[in-house]
KEVEXBA-989880 format. One line per 10 residues: number of its first residue (from 1); their letters; for each residue x, y, z of C-alpha. Coordinates in Angstrom, 2 decimals, decimal comma, padded with zeros to 5 digits. Layout:
N
NUM) A) X/Y/Z | ...
//
This chain:
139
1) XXXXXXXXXX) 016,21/-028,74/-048,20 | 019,35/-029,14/-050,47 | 020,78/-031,29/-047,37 | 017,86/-033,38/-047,53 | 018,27/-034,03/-051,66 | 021,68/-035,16/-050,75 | 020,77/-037,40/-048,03 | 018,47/-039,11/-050,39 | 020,44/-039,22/-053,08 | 023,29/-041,01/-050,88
11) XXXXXXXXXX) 021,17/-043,44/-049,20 | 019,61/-044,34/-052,14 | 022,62/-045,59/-054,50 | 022,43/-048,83/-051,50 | 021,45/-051,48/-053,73 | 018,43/-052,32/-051,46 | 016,56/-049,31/-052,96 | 014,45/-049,73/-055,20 | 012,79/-047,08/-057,40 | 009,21/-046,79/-058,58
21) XXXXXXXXXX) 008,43/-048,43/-061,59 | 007,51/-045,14/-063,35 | 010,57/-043,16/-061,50 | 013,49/-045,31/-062,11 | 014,60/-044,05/-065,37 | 015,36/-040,39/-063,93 | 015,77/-041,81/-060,89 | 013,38/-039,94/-058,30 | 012,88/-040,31/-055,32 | 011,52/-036,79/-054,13
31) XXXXXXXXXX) 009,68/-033,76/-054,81 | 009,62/-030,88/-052,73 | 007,30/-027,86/-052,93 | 007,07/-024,97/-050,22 | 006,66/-027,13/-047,31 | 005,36/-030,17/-048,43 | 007,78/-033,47/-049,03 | 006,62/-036,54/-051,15 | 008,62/-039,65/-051,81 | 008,64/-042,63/-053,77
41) XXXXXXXXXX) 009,57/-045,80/-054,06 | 008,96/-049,24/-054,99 | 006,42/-050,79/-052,27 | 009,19/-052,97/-050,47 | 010,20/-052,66/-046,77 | 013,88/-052,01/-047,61 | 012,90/-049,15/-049,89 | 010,64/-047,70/-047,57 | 013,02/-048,30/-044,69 | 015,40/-046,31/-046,53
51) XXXXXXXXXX) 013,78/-043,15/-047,03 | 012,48/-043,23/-043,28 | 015,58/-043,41/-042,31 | 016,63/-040,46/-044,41 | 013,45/-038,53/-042,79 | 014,82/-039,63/-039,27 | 018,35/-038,57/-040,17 | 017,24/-035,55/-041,17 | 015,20/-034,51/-037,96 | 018,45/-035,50/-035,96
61) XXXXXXXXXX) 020,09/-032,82/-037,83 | 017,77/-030,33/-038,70 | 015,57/-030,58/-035,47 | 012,42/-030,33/-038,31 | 010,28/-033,03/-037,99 | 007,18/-034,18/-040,56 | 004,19/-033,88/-038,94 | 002,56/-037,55/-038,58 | -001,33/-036,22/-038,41 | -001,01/-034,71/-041,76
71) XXXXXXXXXX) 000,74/-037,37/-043,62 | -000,02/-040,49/-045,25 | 001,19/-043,35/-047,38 | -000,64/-043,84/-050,72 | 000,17/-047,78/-052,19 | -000,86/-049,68/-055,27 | -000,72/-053,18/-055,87 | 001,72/-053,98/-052,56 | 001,58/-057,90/-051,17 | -000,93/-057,34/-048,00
81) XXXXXXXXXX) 001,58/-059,45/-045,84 | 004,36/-056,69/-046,81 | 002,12/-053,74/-046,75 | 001,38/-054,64/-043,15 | 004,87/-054,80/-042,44 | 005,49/-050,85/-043,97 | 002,94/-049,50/-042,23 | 003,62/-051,04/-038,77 | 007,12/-049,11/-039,10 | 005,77/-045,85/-039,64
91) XXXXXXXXXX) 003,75/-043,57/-038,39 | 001,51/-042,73/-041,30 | -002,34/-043,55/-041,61 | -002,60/-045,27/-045,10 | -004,42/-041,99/-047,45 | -007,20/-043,20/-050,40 | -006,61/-042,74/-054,17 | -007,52/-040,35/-056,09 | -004,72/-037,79/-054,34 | -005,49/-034,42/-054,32
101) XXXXXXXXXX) -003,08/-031,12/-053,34 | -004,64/-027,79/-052,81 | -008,00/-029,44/-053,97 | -006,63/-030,67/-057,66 | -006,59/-033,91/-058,10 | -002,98/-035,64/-059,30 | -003,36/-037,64/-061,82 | -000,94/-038,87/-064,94 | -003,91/-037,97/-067,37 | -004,36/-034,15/-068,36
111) XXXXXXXXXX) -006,63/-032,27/-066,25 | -009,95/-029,83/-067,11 | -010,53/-026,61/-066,50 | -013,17/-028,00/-064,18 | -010,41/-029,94/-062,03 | -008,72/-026,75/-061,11 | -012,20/-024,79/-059,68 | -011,42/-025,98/-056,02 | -007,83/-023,71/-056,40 | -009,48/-021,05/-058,06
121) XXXXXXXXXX) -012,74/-020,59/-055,49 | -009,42/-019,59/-052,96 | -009,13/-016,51/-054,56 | -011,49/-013,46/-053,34 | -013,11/-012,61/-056,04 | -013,06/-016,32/-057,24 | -010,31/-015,38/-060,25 | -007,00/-014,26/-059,76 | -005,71/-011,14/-060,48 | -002,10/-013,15/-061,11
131) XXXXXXXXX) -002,63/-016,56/-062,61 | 000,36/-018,65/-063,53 | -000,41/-020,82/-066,16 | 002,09/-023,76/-067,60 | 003,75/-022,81/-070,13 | 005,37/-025,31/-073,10 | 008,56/-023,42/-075,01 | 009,35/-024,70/-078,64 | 013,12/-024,48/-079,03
//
């Protein structure tokens, strides 16, 4: 996945990307966990033609393709004439807010212990033997 980081990274210094608002001052455009891939950008058709071409380039190379059926596109506040226009290039169905992965909600506001049951019912004996927990370090 390091190749794919790069790719990004290169095709994104074009000056027709365009970051998300709240990504542009560390400028990111990815974030990868296990198996799963999400991207950002700002809701234009050059942005979003970028990174699809970055997905594309990487299938050519890697032979590892995203899997259409379990992907989608999640937009806020996007023109309808140019949100039209993204999705008719790709092959995503359009997903509904709020987001969830593994059952927990993502969301910019801090989350309850209550938001974190669905991950927690996965276990056997519905608690973990192992739990990692976050963990905040004063220096």
């Amino acid at each position: 996945m390091e190749f794919f980081s790069r790719l990004i990274k290169r095709n994104t210094c074009n000056s027709e990307f365009n970051f998300h608002q709240k990504c542009e001052k560390l400028k990111i455009t990815h974030l990868l966990f296990a198996d799963d891939l999400m991207l950002f950008s700002c809701g234009d058709l050059p942005s979003v033609h970028i990174l699809m071409e970055c997905l594309w380039e990487f299938r050519d190379v890697s032979d590892l393709d995203v899997n259409a059926s379990k992907s989608s596109i999640f937009t806020a506040s996007i023109v309808n004439y140019e949100l039209e226009g993204i999705l008719a290039r790709m092959e995503f169905t359009r997903g509904e807010m709020p987001v969830q992965y593994l059952g927990i909600p993502l969301a910019a506001q801090r989350l309850s212990v209550s938001d974190y049951s669905p991950l927690v019912e996965r276990f056997p004996s519905g608690r973990p033997s192992h739990f990692l927990l976050p963990v905040v370090w004063n220096v």
